[in-house]
Steps between C-alpha positions, in 0.01 A plus 500: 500500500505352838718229644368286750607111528699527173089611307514787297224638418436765230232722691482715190299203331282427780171699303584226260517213717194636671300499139680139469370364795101610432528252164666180707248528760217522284637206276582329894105537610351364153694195544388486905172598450460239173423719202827387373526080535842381600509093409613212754635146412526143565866496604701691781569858306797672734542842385870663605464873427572825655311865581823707369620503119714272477889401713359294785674171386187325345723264268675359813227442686302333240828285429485398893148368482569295180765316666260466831247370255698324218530127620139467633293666203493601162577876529434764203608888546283713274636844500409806251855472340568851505677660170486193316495529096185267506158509586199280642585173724819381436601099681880581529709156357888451514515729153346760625675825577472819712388689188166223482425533860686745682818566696339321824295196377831437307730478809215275681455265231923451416521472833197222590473350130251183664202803590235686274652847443187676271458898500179694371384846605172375492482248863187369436568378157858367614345312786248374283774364234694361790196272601395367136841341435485106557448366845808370563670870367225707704667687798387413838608856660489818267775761629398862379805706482422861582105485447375664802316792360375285216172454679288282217689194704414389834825359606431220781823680705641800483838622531616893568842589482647818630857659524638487839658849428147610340234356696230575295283681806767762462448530119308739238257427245690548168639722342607677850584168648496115383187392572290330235148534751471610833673365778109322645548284186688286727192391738438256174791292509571145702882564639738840472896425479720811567792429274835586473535502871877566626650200655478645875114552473448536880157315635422841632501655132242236374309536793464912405468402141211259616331777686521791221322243286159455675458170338177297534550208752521245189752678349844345497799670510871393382845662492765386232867596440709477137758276503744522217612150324801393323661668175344337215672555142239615263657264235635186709657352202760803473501636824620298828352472825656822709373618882416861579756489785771370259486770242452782778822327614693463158393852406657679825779318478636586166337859541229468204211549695369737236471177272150455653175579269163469653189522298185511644164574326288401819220718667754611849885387367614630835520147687645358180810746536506522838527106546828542217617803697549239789801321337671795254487832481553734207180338270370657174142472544260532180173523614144522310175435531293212592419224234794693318503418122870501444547699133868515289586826644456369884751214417738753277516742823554229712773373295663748518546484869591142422807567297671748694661242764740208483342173383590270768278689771189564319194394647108603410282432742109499449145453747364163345193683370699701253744212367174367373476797245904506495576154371242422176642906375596437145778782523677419856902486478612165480775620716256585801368080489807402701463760776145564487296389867202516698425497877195272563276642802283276728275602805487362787252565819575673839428352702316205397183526596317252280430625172542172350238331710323770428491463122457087543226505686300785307547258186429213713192651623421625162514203351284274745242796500467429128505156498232470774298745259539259220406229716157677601402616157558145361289333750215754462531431130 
């Protein structure tokens, strides 16, 4: 296994990624070369995705562009809505929860209840469901949440995310490494944002980063940081508003700092603790795996961590994604509702070098291209 830029790569499985690798490029080439037909659409389609299986902060970054987008159109998110108990397209409303659409669409739609939130792991058909509702329902920007190697769309723009600590020129095709296609799968995209960037990025670490990624000259190229919110109580009816610093503070103070349960079922947890590790020490972490499907026995064993300190101290905290799943459980403790939290995440660029412009004006342009289309085919009609 070798260890280069925090990548480890199994080189045992490398045969395998190498057999891997002949199926995505053939599947690549029949959708360049035609043979397999890839649909386009009459409204901006911005695809946020990534070349590496999964961890690169997609949610986030799909959450930033609602809120860019939000006031001036009618956004919808389509995402597959990955381990849901349903199946076909599914429009997300106020009842729905994580089991009808998914850990992810939930979040995005409890947190932006005014937008479209549908899922469907067939794009094409979701798309198409999107556009047939009534005109004044009908999304005016279609956000595709992780949908970059689902090639029967033609997104109008692009978006590849990679890890700034595995930059995905560095990767393996899977199973030796994380890469869902080859690293040349990123000549299709619009804009690359290296994410997860530590807050000293020097200019002279994007410029290398720029460099090692031979981009075409169209090719954008961002750099984003995580910044971690407020404490919010999982059930704000029971549980009051606390701040991370505060209970790092209480905790040392009366020497409970052991009191501290963190629960993480996220694709790389590591940020998550080492964000908590910041303000306490001595945290019980209980980590699983992504999308996490919390059964009886994960709450009993956690439980039991629970109820081995002194009541006044206890605190549970949670990454937003996973107090999605947490807080419609049937069998959770009542006693955990008081002390039970999440820390929100947002991203923010750096520097700022204009990805918002960018994204106006490509639906801008988008959207005059059309209309002047319309305008042409009516007259010649």
């Amino acid at each position: 296994m070798l260890e280069g830029n925090h990548i480890k790569i199994h080189t045992w499985l490398l045969p395998f990624s190498f057999l891997y690798g002949i199926g995505v490029r053939l599947r690549n080439t029949l959708f360049n070369c035609g043979m397999l037909r890839a649909e386009q659409y009459p409204v901006p389609v911005i695809c946020i995705g990534n070349l590496t299986a999964g961890g690169t902060g997609k949610t986030p970054h799909t959450e930033y562009i609602v809120r860019l987008l939000r006031e001036r159109y009618r956004v919808a998110i389509l995402s597959r809505g990955y381990k849901r108990k349903t199946r076909g397209f599914v429009l997300a409303t106020a009842q729905s929860s994580f089991r009808d659409i998914g850990d992810e669409p939930y979040q995005m739609k409890m947190k932006f209840p005014d937008i479209l939130v549908a899922v469907d792991a067939n794009r094409r058909r979701g798309i198409q469901k999107l556009l047939a509702l009534p005109p004044e329902e009908r999304p005016e920007v279609i956000l595709l949440d992780d949908a970059y190697q689902h090639r029967y769309v033609t997104p109008s723009f692009s978006i590849v995310l990679t890890d700034f600590n595995r930059l995905y020129y560095l990767d393996k095709l899977l199973p030796a490494g994380k890469l869902c296609e080859p690293a040349s799968g990123i000549f299709r995209t619009d804009a690359v944002v290296v994410t997860k960037c530590p807050g000293d990025l020097k200019p002279i670490e994007c410029r290398i980063i720029e460099k090692d990624m031979h981009l075409f000259a169209h090719q954008l190229l961002y750099f984003t940081k995580v910044c971690y919110g407020k404490l919010t109580p999982v059930f704000p009816e029971v549980a009051p508003a606390r701040e991370l610093q505060e209970v790092g503070r209480e905790l040392q103070e009366v020497g409970k700092e052991e009191q501290v349960l963190a629960i993480a079922g996220i694709a790389n947890p590591d940020y998550f603790i080492k964000e908590l590790e910041k303000y306490t020490a001595g945290i019980t972490p209980f980590l699983f795996p992504d999308h996490h499907a919390f059964r009886k026995n994960d709450i009993k064993n956690i439980h039991k961590a629970f109820e081995q300190g002194e009541a006044p101290q206890k605190i549970i905290l949670t990454t937003e994604k996973d107090a999605a799943r947490l807080k419609d459980l049937a069998y959770l403790p009542e006693s955990w509702k008081s002390c039970l939290y999440y820390l929100p995440i947002e991203i923010y660029f750096t520097p700022d070098k204009g990805f918002d412009e960018a994204i106006g004006r490509h639906i801008d342009n988008f959207i005059k291209q059309h209309t002047n289309s319309n305008d042409k085919k009516n007259r010649n009609s």
